[in-house]
C-alpha positions in Angstrom: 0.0 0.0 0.0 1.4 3.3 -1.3 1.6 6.6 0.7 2.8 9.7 0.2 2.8 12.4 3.9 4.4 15.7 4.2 1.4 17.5 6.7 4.3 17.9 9.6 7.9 19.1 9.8 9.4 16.2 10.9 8.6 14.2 7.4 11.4 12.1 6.0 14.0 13.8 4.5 12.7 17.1 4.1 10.5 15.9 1.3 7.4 13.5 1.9 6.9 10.0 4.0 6.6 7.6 1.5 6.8 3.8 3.2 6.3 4.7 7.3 5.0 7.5 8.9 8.1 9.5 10.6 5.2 10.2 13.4 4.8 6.4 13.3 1.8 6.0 11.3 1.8 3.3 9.0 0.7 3.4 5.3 -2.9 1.5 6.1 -3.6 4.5 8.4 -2.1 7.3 5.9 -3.9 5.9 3.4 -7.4 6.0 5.5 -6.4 9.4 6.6 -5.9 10.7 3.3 -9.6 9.1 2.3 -11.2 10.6 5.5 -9.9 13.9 4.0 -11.5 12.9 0.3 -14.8 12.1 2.5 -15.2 15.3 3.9 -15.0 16.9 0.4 -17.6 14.7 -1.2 -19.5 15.8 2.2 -19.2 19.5 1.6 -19.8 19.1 -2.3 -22.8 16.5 -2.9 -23.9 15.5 0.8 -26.3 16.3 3.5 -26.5 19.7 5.0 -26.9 20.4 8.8 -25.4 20.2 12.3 -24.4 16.6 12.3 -23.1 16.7 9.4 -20.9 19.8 9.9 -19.7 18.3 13.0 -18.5 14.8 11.6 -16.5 17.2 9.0 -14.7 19.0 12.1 -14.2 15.5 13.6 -13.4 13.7 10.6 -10.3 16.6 9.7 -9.4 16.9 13.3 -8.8 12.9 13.2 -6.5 13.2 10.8 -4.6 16.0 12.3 -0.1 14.8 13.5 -0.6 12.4 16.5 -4.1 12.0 16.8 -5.9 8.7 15.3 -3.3 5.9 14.4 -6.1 3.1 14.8 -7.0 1.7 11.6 -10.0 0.2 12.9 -11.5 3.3 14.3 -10.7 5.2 10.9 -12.5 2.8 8.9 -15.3 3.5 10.9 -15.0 7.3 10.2 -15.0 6.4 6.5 -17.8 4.3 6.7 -20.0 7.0 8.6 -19.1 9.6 5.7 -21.1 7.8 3.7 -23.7 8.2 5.7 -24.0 11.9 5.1 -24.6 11.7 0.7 -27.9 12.0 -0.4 -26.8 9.4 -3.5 -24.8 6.9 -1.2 -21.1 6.3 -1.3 -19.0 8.4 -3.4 -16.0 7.5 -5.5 -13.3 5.6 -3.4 -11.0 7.1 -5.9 -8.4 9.6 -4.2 -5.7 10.2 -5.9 -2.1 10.4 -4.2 -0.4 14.1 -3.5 2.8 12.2 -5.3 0.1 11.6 -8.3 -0.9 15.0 -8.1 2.0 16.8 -7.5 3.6 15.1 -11.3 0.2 16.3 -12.8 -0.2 19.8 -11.4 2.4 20.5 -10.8 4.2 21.7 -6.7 3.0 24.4 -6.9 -0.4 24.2 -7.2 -0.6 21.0 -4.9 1.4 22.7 -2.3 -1.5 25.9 -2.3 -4.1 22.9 -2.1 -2.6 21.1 0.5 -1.9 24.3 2.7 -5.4 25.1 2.4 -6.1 21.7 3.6 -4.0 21.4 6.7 -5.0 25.3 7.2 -8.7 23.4 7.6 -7.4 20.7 9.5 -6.1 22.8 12.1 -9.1 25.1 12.1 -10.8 22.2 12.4 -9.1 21.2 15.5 -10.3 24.9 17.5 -13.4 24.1 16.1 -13.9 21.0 18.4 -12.4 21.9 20.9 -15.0 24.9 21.4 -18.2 22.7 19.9 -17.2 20.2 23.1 -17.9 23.4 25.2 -21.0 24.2 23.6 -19.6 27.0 21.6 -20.6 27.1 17.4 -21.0 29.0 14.5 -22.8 28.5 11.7 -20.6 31.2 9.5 -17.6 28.5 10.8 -19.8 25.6 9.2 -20.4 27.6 6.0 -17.0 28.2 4.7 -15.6 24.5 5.9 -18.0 23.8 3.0 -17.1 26.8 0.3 -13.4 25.7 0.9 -13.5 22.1 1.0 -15.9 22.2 -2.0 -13.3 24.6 -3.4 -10.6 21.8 -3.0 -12.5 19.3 -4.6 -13.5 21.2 -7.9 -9.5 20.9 -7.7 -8.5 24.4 -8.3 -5.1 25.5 -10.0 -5.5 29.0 -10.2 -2.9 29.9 -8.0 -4.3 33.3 -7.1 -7.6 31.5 -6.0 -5.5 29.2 -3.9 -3.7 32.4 -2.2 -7.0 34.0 -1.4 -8.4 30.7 0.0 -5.3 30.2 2.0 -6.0 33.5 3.2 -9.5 33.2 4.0 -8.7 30.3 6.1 -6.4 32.4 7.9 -9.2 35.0 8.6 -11.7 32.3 9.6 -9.5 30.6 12.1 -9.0 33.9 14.1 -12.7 33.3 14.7 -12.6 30.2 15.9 -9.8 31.2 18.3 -11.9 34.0 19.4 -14.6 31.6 20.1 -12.5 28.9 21.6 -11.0 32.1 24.1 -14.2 33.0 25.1 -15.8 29.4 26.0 -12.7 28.8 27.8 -12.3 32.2 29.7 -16.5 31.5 29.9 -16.4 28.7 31.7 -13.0 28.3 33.7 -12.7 32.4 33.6 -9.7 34.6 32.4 -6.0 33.0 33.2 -4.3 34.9 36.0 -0.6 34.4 36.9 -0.2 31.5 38.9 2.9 29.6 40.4 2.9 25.9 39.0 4.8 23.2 40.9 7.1 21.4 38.6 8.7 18.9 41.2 6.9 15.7 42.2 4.4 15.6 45.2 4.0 12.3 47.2 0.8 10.4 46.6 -0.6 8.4 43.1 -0.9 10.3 40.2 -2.7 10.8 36.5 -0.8 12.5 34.2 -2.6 14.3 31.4 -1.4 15.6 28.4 -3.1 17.6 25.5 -5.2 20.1 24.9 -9.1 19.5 26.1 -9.7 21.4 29.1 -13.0 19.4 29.3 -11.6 16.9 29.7 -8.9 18.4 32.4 -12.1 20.0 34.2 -14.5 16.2 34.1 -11.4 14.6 35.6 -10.7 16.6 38.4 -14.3 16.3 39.4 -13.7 12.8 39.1 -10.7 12.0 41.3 -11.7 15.0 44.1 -11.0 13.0 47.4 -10.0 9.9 46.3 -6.1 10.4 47.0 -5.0 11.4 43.7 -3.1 13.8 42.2 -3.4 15.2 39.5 -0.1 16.7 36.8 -0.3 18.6 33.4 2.1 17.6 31.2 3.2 19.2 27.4 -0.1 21.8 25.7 -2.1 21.2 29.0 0.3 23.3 31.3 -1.9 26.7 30.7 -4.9 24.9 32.5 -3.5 25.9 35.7 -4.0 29.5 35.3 -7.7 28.8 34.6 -9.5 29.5 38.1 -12.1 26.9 38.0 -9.9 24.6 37.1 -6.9 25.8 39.6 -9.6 25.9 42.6 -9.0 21.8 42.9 -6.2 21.2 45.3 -5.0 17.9 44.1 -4.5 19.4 40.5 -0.5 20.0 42.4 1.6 20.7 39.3 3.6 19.8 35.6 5.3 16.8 35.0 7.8 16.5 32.1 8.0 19.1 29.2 7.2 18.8 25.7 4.9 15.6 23.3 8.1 14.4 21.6 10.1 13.4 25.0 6.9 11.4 26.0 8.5 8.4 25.7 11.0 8.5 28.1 9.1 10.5 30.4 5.8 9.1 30.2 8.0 5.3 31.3 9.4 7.3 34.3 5.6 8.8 35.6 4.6 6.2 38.5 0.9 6.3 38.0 -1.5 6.5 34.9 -1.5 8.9 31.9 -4.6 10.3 30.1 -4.0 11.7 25.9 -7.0 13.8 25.5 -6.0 15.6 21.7 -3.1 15.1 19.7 0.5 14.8 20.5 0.7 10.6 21.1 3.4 9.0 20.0 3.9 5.1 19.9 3.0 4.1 23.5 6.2 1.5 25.0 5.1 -1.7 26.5 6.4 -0.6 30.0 3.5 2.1 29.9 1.1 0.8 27.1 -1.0 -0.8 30.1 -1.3 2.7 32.2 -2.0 5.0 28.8 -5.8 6.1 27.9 -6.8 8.0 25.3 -10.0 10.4 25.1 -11.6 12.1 22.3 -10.5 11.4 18.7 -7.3 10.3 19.8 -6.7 6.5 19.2 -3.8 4.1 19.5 -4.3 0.1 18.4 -4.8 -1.8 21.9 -4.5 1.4 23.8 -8.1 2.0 26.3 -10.1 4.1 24.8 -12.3 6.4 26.7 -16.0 7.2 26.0 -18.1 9.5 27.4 -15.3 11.0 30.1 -16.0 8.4 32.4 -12.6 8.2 33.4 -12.8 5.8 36.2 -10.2 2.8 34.1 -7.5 5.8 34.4 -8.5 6.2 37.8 -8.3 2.5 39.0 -4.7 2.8 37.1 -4.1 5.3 39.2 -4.2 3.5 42.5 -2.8 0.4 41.3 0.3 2.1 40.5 2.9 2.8 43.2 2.7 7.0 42.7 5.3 9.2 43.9 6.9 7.7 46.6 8.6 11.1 48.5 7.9 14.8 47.8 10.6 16.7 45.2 12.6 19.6 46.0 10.3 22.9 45.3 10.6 24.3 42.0 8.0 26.8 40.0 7.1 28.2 37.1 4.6 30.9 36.4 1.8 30.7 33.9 -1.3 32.5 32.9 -0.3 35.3 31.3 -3.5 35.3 28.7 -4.4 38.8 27.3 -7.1 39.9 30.4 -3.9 39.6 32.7 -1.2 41.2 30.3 -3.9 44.1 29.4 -5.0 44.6 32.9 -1.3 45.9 33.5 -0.9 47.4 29.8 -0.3 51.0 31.3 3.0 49.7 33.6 4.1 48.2 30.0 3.4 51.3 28.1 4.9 53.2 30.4 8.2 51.0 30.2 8.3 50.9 26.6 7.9 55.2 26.9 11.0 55.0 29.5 13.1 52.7 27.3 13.1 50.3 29.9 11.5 47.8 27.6 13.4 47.9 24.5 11.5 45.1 22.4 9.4 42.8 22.7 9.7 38.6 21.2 7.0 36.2 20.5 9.3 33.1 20.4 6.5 30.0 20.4 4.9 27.3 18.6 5.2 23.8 17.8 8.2 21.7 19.3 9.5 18.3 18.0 12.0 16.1 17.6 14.1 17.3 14.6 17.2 18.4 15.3 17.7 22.4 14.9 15.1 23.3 17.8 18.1 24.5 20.1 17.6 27.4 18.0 14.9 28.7 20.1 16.5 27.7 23.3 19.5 29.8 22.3 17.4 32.5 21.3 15.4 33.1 24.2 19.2 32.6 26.3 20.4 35.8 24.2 17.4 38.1 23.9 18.7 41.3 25.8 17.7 42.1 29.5 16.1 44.8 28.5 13.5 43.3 26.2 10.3 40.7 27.3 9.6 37.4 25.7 6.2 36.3 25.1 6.0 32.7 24.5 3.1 30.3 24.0 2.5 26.4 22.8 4.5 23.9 23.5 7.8 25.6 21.8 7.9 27.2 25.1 9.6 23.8 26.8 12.4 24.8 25.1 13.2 27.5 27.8 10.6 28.3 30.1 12.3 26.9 33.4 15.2 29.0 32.9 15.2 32.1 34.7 15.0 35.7 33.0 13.5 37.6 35.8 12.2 41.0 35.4 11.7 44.6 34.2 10.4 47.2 36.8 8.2 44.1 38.3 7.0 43.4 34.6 8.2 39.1 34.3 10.7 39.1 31.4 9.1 35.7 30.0 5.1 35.8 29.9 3.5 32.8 28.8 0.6 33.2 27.4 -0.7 29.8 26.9 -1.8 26.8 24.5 -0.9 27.1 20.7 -4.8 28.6 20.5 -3.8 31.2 22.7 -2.0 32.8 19.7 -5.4 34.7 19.8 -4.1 36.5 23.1 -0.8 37.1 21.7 -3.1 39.0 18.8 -5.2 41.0 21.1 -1.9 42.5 23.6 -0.5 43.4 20.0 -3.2 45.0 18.6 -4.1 46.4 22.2 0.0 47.9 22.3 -0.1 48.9 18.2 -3.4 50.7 19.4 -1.6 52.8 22.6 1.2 53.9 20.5 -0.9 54.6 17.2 0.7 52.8 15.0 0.2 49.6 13.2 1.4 45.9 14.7 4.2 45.9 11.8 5.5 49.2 13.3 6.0 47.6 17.0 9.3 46.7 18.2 7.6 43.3 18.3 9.7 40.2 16.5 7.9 37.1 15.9 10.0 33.7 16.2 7.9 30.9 15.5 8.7 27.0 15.7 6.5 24.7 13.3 5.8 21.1 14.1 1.9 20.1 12.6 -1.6 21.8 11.3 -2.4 23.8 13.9 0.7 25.6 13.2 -0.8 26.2 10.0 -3.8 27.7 10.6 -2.0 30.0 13.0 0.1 31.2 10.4 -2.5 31.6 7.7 -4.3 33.5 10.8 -0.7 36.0 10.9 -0.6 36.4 7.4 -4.5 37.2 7.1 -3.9 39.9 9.3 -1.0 40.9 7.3 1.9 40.7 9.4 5.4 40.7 8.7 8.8 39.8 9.3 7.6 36.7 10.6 10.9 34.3 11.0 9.9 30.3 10.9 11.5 27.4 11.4 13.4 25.3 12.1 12.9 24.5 8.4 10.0 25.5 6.3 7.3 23.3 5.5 8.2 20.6 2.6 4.9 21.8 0.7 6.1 25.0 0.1 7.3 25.5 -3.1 10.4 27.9 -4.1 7.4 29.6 -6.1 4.9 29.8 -3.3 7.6 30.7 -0.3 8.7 33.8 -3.0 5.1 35.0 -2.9 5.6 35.1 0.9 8.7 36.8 1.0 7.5 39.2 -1.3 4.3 40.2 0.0 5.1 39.2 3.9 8.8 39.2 4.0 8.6 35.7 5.9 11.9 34.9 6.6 13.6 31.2 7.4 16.0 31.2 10.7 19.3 31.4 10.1 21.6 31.1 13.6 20.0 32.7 16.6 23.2 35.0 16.7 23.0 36.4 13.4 18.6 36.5 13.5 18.9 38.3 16.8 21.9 40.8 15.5 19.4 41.7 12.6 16.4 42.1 14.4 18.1 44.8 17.0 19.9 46.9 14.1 
């Protein structure tokens, strides 16, 4: 079985997964994946209208979103309900290969089309995430359906393409918008908040992710039994969140970032819980503790349904826990955009003073490549007199190193999840606005790490808005052309990183 995979950075060889997922999907699963996608076209194009069947198109993308669904079984299943949603029964099983494509069409033209697609797959992924908390939009539903319907007229006017992209880009900063307010709506606004990132004596779940709904149904579920409870990798920021930091036994972060799961995830004494993406090949000396939630799926991992969450919980207390309390160590999170505005006049007036000299947004995806010491290094030789502002899970890279302040003001502010890139927005719109003048015109640099989709949309989101100077890495994405990255330079002056010497010597001339 033939696939061809080049959604994520980490692809082989710079160019395209063609025998075994580098993520470690194998071709059954790439190959359902890339029907899935197919499905959801045929959906938008000739299918049903209505909520359900906007939702399974949400689900159905999200699923096939890096690290999410590797179960063949429970893809199938996915394909088999798209059919479910044509008015004329099953559609073509025909989908043709990006290889196929790409020596028909040309890069180009497939690269615009696949952007757009993961652009839609990470949208996709916000999407859910706010529909779990109740939180929809029918103008969201609508253009999932103008674009995907777009992709599978299979357009080649490359101008189109740009302006889809685009129009992605400009829809996903709604969805952000409405994941920030469900979230802020129903665990309020982040505040600063000291995190414990040492072990505490007792048994222990671990949960990693995204889905605060999930974070919130557990705690309810393990209040008083004797268990604590540790954030590890994108779930970190939930600990700001004060309904969800009122629960004592919620005591702290475990580990850092998805890709060192393995090793860490072996070391954790208690029971783990994968409520989004970011799953890598469970080891045998943990595949008996790990649960998934949501669409994430591993083959002979527990699933669970309905966030009843008591098989993680029995785990749990099977499992030995911490045996002795850590030496204290913090970190501070919450710094969302309620909290960074509410002391916008102290920053102002330090940027004013020249106290605050500039200001970096140095964030994203992490992974396993090699060249992501970049960011480490970067964040090491930004001057003391500038802030950081960091978010995702890019921010493991440095954010228990110690940078300390400016008049009070915390020289590294994290704002939160990769979603959160909606905060970062608002505080530079909010700053552009208090020194009349536009976001280009800050002294605001933006150093973004790539790893998957989400990534994608959040970029598309940037460039909608039409910021520039943007520097990605820590390569660029394998489906952008020579032709397409030109256009960006051109019109965005998007900019690969070079050393974090020689990007950081450039940025302050």
């Amino acid at each position: 079985m033939d696939m061809f995979c080049y959604q994520c950075e980490q692809t082989s060889h710079g160019t395209g997964c063609t025998s075994f997922g580098v993520c470690g999907k194998d071709p059954k699963v790439a190959v359902l994946q890339d029907q899935l996608v197919h499905e959801t076209k045929k959906i938008a194009k000739h299918g049903e209208k209505g909520v359900d069947a906007d939702r399974f198109i949400i689900e159905a993308l999200f699923s096939t979103v890096t690290n999410v669904n590797f179960d063949a079984a429970s893809l199938e299943k996915l394909v088999n309900k798209a059919h479910t949603f044509y008015k004329g029964g099953a559609a073509s099983l025909d989908t043709p290969s990006i290889d196929k494509r790409k020596g028909v069409e040309g890069d180009d033209v497939v690269g615009l089309q696949e952007l757009l697609t993961y652009g839609l797959k990470g949208t996709a992924a916000y999407a859910q995430h706010a529909q779990i908390l109740g939180k929809e939009d029918a103008s969201v539903y609508s253009f999932f359906r103008e674009a995907l319907t777009f992709l599978a007229d299979d357009p080649k006017d490359v101008g189109k393409l740009v302006a889809m992209n685009l129009k992605c880009g400009e829809v996903n900063l709604k969805v952000m918008e409405l994941l920030d307010s469900v979230h802020t709506g129903a665990y309020g606004h982040p505040v600063p908040t000291k995190v414990r990132i040492t072990p505490v004596k007792g048994k222990a779940i671990l949960v990693s992710g995204h889905d605060l709904k999930d974070m919130e149904e557990l705690l309810k579920q393990t209040e008083g039994k004797g268990v604590n409870i540790y954030t590890h990798g994108e779930m970190l920021p939930a600990h700001g969140y004060p309904e969800l930091k009122k629960y004592k036994h919620l005591v702290g972060n475990y580990g850092g970032a998805w890709q060192d799961q393995q090793k860490e995830f072996a070391a954790f004494p208690g029971s783990i819980l994968m409520t989004t993406n970011c799953i890598q090949r469970p080891q045998d000396s943990y595949k008996g503790r790990i649960f998934t939630a949501g669409l994430v799926a591993w083959p002979g991992v527990t699933h669970i349904k309905g966030h009843d969450f008591a098989p993680a919980i029995r785990s749990a207390l099977e499992a030995e826990g911490f045996t002795a309390n850590g030496a204290e160590e913090y970190i501070t999170v919450g710094f969302g955009h309620n909290a960074v505005l509410g002391v916008a006049d102290k920053v102002i007036e330090a940027v004013k003073k020249g106290s605050i000299k500039h200001f970096f947004l140095i964030g994203g995806c992490d992974g396993a490549k090699s060249g992501r010491n970049y960011y480490t290094e970067f964040a090491e030789k930004v001057p003391k007199d500038c802030v950081i502002l960091t978010l995702a899970c890019g921010k493991y890279r440095f954010n228990k190193l110690n940078f300390g302040d400016i008049g009070g003001i915390p020289r590294l502010l994290d704002i939160g999840q990769c979603n959160d890139a909606y905060s970062a927005i608002k505080i530079a719109s909010a700053l552009a606005g208090a020194f009349n003048c536009s976001v280009n015109e800050l002294p605001l640099s933006l150093i973004l790490s790539w790893y998957e989709q989400k990534a994608v949309c959040i970029l598309l989101s940037l460039l909608h808005l039409g910021i520039k100077n943007i520097r990605l890495g820590p390569s660029l994405p394998a489906f952008v052309s020579p032709n397409v990255l030109k256009v960006l330079v051109d019109n965005y002056n998007i900019m690969p990183i070079t050393t974090a010497e020689n990007d950081l010597k450039a940025i302050m001339k």
